[in-house]
Biopython code that builds the backbone (N, CA, C, O; Angstrom):
import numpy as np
from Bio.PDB.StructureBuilder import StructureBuilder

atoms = [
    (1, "UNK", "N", (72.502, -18.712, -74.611)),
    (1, "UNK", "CA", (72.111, -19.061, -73.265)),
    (1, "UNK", "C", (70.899, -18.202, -72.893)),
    (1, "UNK", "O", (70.851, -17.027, -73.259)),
    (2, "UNK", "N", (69.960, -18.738, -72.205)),
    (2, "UNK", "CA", (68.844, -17.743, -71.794)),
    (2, "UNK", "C", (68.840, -17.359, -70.729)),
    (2, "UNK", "O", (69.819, -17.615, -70.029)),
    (3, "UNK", "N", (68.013, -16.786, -70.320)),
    (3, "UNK", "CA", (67.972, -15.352, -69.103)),
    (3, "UNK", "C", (67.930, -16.448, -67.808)),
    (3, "UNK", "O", (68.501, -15.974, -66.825)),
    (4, "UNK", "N", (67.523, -17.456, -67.645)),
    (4, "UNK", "CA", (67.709, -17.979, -66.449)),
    (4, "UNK", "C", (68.453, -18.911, -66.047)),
    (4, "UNK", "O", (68.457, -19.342, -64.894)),
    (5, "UNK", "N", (69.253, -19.364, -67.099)),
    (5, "UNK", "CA", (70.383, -19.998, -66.748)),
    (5, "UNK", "C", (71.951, -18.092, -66.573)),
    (5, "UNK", "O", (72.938, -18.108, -65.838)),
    (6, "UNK", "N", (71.632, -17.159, -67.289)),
    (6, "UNK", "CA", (72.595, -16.684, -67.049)),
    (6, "UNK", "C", (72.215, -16.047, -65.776)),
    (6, "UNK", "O", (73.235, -15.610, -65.242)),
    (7, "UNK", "N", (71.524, -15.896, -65.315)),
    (7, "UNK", "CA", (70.692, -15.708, -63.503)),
    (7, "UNK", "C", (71.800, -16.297, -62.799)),
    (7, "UNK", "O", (72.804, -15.956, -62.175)),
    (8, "UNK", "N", (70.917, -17.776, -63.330)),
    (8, "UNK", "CA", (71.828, -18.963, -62.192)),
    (8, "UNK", "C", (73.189, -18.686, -62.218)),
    (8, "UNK", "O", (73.776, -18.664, -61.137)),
    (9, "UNK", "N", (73.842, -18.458, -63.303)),
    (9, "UNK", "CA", (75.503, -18.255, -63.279)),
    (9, "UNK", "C", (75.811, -17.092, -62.650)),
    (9, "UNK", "O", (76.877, -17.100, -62.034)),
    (10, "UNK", "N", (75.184, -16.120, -62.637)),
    (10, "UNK", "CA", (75.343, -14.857, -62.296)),
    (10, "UNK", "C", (75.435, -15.268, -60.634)),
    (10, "UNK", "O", (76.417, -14.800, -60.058)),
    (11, "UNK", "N", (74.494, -16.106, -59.809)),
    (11, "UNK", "CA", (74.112, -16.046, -58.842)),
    (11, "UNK", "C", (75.426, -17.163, -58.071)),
    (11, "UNK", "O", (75.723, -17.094, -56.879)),
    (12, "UNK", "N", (76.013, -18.056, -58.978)),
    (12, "UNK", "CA", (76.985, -19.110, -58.347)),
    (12, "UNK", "C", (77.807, -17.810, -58.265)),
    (12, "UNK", "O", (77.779, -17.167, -57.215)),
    (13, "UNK", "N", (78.471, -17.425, -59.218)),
    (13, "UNK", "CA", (79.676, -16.143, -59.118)),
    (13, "UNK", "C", (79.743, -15.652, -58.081)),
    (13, "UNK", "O", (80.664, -15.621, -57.266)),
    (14, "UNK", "N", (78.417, -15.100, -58.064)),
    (14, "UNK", "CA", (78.685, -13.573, -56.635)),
    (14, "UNK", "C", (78.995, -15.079, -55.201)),
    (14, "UNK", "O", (79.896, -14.829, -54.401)),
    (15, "UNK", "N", (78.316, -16.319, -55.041)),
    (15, "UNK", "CA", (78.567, -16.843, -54.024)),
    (15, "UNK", "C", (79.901, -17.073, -54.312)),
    (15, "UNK", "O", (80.547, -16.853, -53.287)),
    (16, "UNK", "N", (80.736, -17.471, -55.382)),
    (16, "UNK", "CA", (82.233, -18.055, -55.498)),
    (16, "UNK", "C", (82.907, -16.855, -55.247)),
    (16, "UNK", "O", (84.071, -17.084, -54.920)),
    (17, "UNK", "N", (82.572, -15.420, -55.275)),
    (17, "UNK", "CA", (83.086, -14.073, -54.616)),
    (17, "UNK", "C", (83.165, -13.847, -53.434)),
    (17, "UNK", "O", (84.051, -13.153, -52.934)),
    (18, "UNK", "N", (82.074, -14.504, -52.695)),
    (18, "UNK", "CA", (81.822, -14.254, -51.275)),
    (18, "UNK", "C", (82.899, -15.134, -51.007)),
    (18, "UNK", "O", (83.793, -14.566, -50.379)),
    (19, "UNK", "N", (83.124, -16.317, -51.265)),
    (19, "UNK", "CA", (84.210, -17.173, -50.715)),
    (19, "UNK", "C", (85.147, -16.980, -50.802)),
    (19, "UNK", "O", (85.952, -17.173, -49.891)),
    (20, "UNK", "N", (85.526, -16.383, -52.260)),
    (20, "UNK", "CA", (86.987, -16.148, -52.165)),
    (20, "UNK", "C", (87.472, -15.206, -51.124)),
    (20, "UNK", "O", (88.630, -15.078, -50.727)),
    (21, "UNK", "N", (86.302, -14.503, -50.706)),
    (21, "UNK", "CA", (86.833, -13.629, -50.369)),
    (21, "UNK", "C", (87.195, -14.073, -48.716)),
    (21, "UNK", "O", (88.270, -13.741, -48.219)),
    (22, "UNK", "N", (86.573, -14.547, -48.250)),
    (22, "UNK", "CA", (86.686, -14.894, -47.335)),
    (22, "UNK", "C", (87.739, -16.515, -47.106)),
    (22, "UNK", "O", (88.033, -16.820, -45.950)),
    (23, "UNK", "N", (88.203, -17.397, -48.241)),
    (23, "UNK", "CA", (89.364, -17.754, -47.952)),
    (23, "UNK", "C", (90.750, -16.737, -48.194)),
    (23, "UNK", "O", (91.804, -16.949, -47.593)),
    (24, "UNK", "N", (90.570, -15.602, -49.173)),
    (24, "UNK", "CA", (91.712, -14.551, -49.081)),
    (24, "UNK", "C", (91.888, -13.769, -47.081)),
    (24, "UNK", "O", (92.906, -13.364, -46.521)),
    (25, "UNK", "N", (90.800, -13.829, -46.678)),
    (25, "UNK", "CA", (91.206, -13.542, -45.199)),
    (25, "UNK", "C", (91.544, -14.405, -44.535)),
    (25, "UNK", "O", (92.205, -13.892, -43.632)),
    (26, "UNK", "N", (91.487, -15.830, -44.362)),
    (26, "UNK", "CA", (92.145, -16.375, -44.010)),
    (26, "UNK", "C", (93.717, -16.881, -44.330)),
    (26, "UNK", "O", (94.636, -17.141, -43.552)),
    (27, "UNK", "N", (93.652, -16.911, -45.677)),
    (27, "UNK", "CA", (95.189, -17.283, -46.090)),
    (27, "UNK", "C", (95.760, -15.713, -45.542)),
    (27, "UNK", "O", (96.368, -15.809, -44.476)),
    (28, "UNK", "N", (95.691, -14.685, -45.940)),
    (28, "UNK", "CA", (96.036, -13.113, -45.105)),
    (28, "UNK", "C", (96.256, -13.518, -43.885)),
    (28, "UNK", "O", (97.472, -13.549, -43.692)),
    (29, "UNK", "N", (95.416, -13.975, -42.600)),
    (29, "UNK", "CA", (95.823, -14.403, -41.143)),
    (29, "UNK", "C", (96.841, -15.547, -41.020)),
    (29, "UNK", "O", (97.567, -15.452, -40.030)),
    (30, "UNK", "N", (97.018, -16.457, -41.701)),
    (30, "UNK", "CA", (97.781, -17.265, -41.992)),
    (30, "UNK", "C", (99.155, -16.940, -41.819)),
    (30, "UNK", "O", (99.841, -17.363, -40.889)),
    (31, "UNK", "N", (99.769, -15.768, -43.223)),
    (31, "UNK", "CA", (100.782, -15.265, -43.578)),
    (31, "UNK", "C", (101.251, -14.111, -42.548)),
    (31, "UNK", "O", (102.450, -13.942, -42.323)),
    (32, "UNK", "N", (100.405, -13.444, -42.028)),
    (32, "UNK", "CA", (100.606, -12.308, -40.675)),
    (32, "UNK", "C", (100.798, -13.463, -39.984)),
    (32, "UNK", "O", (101.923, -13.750, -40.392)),
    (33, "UNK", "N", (100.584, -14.084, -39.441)),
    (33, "UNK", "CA", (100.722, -15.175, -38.081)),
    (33, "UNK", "C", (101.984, -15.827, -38.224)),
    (33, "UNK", "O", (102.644, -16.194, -37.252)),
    (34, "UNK", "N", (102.517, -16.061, -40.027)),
    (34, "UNK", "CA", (104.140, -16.570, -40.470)),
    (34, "UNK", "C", (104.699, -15.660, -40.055)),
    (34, "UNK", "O", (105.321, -15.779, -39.000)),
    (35, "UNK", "N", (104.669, -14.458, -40.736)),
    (35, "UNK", "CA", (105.267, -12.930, -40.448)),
    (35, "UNK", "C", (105.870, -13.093, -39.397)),
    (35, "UNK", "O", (107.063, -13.351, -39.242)),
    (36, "UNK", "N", (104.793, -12.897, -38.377)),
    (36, "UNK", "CA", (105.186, -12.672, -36.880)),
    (36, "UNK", "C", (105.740, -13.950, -36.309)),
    (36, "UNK", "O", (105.817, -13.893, -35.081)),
    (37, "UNK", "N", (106.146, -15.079, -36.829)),
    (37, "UNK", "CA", (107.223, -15.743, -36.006)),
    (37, "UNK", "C", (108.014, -15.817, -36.006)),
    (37, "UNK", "O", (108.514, -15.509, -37.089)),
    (38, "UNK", "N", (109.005, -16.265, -34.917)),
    (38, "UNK", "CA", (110.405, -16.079, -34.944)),
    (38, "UNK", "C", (110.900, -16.734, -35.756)),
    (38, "UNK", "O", (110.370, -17.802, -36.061)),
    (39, "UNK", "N", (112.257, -16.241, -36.465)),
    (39, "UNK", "CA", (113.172, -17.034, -37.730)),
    (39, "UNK", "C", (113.180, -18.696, -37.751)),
    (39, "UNK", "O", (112.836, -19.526, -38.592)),
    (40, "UNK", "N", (113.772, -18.777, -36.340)),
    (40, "UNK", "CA", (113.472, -20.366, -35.782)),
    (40, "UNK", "C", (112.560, -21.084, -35.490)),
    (40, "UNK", "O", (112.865, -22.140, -34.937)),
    (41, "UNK", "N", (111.312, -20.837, -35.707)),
    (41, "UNK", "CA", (110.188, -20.644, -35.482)),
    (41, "UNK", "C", (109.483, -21.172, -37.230)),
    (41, "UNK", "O", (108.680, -22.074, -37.469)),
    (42, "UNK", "N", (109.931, -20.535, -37.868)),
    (42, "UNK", "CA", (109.700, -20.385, -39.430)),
    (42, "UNK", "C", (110.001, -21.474, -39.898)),
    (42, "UNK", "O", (109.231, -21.951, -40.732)),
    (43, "UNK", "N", (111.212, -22.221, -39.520)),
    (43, "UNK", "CA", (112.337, -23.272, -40.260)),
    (43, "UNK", "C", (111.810, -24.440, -39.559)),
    (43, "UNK", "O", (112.179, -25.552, -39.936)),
    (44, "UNK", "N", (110.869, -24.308, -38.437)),
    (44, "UNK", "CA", (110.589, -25.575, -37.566)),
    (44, "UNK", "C", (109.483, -26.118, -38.498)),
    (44, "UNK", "O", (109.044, -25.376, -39.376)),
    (45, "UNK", "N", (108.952, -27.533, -38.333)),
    (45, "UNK", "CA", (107.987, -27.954, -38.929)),
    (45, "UNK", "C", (106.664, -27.144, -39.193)),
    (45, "UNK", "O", (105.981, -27.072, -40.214)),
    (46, "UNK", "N", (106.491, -26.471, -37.775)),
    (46, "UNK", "CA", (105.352, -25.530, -38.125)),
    (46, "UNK", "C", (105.523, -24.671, -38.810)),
    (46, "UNK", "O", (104.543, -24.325, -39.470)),
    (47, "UNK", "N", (106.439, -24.129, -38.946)),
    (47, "UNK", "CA", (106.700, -23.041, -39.729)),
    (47, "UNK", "C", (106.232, -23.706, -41.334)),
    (47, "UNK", "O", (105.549, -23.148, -42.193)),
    (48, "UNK", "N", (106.642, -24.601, -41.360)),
    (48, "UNK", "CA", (106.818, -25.557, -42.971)),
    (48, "UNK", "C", (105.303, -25.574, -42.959)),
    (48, "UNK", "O", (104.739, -25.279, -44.012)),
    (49, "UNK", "N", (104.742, -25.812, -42.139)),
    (49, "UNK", "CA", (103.140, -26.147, -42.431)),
    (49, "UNK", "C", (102.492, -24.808, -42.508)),
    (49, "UNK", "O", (101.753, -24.720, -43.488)),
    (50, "UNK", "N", (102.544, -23.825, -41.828)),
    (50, "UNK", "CA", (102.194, -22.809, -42.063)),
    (50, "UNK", "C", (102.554, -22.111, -43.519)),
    (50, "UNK", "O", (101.852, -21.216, -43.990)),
    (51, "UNK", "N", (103.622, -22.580, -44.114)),
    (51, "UNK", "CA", (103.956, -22.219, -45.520)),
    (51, "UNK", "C", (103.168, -22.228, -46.201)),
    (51, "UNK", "O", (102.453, -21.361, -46.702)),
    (52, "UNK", "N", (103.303, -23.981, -46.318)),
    (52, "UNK", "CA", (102.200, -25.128, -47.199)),
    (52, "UNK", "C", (101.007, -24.664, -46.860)),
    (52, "UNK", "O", (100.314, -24.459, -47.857)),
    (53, "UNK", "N", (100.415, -24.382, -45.721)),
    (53, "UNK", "CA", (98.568, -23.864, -45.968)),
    (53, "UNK", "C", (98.277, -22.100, -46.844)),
    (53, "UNK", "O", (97.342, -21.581, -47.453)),
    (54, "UNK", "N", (99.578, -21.718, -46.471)),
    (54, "UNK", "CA", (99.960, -20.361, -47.342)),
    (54, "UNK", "C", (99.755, -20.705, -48.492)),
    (54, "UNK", "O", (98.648, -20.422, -48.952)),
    (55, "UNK", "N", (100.598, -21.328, -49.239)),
    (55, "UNK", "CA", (100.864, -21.535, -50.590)),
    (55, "UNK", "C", (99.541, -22.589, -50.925)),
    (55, "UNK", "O", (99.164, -22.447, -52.088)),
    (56, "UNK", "N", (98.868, -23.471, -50.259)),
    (56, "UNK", "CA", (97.309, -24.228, -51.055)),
    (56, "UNK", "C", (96.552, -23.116, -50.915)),
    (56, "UNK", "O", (95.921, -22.725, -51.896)),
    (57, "UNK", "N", (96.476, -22.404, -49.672)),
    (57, "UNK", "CA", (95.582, -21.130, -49.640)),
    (57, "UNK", "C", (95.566, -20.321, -51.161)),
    (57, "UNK", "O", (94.554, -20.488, -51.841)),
    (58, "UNK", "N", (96.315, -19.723, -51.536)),
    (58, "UNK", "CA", (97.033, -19.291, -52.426)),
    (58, "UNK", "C", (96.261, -20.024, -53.753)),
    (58, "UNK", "O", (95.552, -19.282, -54.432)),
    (59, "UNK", "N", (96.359, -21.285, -54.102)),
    (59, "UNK", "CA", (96.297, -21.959, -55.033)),
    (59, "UNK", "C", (94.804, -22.001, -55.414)),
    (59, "UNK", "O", (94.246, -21.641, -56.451)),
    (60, "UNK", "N", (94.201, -22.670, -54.014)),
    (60, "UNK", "CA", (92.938, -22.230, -53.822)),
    (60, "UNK", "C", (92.183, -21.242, -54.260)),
    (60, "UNK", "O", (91.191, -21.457, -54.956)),
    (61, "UNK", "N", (92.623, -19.870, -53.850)),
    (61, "UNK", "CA", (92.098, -18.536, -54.094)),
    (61, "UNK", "C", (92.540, -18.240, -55.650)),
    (61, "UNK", "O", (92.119, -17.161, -56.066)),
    (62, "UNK", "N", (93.106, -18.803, -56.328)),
    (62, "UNK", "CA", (93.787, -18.427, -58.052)),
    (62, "UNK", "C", (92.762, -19.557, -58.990)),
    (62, "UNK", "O", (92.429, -19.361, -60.158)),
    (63, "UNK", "N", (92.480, -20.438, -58.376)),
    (63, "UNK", "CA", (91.339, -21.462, -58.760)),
    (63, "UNK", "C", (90.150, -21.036, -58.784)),
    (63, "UNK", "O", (89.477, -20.993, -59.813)),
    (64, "UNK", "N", (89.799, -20.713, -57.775)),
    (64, "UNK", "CA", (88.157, -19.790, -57.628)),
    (64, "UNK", "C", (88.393, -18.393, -58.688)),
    (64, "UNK", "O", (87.644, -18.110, -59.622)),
    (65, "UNK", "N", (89.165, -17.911, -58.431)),
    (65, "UNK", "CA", (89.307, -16.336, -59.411)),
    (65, "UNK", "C", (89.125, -16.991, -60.714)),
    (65, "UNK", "O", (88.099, -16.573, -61.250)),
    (66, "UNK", "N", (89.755, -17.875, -61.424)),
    (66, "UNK", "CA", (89.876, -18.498, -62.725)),
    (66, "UNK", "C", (88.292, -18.550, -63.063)),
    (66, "UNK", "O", (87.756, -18.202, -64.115)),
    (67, "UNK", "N", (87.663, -19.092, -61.858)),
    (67, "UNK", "CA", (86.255, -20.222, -62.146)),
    (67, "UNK", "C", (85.560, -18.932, -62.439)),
    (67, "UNK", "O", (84.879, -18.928, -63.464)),
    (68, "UNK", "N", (85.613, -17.650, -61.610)),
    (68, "UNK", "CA", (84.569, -16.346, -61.781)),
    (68, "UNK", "C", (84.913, -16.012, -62.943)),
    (68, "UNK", "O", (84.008, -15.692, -63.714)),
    (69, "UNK", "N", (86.068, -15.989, -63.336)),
    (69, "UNK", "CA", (86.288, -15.557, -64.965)),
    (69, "UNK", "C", (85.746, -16.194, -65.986)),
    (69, "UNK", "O", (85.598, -15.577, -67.041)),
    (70, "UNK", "N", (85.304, -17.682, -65.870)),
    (70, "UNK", "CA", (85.200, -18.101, -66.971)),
    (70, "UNK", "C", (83.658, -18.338, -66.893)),
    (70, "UNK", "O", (82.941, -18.806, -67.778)),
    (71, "UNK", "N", (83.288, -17.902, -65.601)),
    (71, "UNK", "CA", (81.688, -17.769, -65.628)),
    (71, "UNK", "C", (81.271, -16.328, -66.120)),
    (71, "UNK", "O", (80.097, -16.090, -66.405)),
    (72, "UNK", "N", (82.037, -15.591, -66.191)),
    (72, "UNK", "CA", (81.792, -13.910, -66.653)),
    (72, "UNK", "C", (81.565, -14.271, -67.725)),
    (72, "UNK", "O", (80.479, -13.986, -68.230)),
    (73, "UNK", "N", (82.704, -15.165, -68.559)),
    (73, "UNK", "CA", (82.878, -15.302, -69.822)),
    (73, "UNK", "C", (81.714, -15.849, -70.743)),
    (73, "UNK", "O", (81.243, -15.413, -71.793)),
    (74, "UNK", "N", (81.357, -17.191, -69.815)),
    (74, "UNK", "CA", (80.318, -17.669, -70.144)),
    (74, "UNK", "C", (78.849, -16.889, -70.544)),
    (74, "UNK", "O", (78.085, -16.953, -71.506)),
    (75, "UNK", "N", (78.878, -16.239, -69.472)),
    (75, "UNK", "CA", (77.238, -15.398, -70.078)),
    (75, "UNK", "C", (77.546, -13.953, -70.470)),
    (75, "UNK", "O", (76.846, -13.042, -70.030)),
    (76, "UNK", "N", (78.705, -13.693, -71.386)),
    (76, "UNK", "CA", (78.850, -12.614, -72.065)),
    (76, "UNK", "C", (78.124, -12.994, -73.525)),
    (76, "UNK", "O", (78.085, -12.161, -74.431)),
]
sb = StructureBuilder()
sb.init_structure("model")
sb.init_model(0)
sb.init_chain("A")
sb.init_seg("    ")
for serial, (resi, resn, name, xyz) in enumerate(atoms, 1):
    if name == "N":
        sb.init_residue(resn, " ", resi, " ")
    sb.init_atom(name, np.array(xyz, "f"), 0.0, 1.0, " ", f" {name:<3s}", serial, name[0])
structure = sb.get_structure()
């Protein structure tokens, strides 16, 4: 691979870093905001939806981590 395509990869990464990082603070506000509701509260539909955006959040953020890895990998 040459020097300016491993640029370009270098340069998607750090943006797919910036994001993750910033969907990891949101799925984080998400799960504090579950935290803090009441038990009954938890078990109600919202509660269920607040799970479910937990857990895609989640899925989300393990997807992007994968993608930076295999772009590291790539221009090693």
């Amino acid at each position: 691979m040459n020097n300016i395509r491993r640029k370009e990869l270098d340069k998607i990464r750090q943006e797919l870093q910036i994001l993750l990082e910033r969907l990891e603070t949101v799925k984080d506000e998400e799960q504090e905001s579950y935290g803090n509701m009441p038990e009954s509260l938890q078990a109600s539909e919202k509660g269920e939806k607040s799970e479910n955006a937990i857990n895609n959040l989640e899925y989300a953020c393990d997807n992007i981590s994968d993608a930076i890895e295999r772009l590291e990998e790539a221009t090693e």
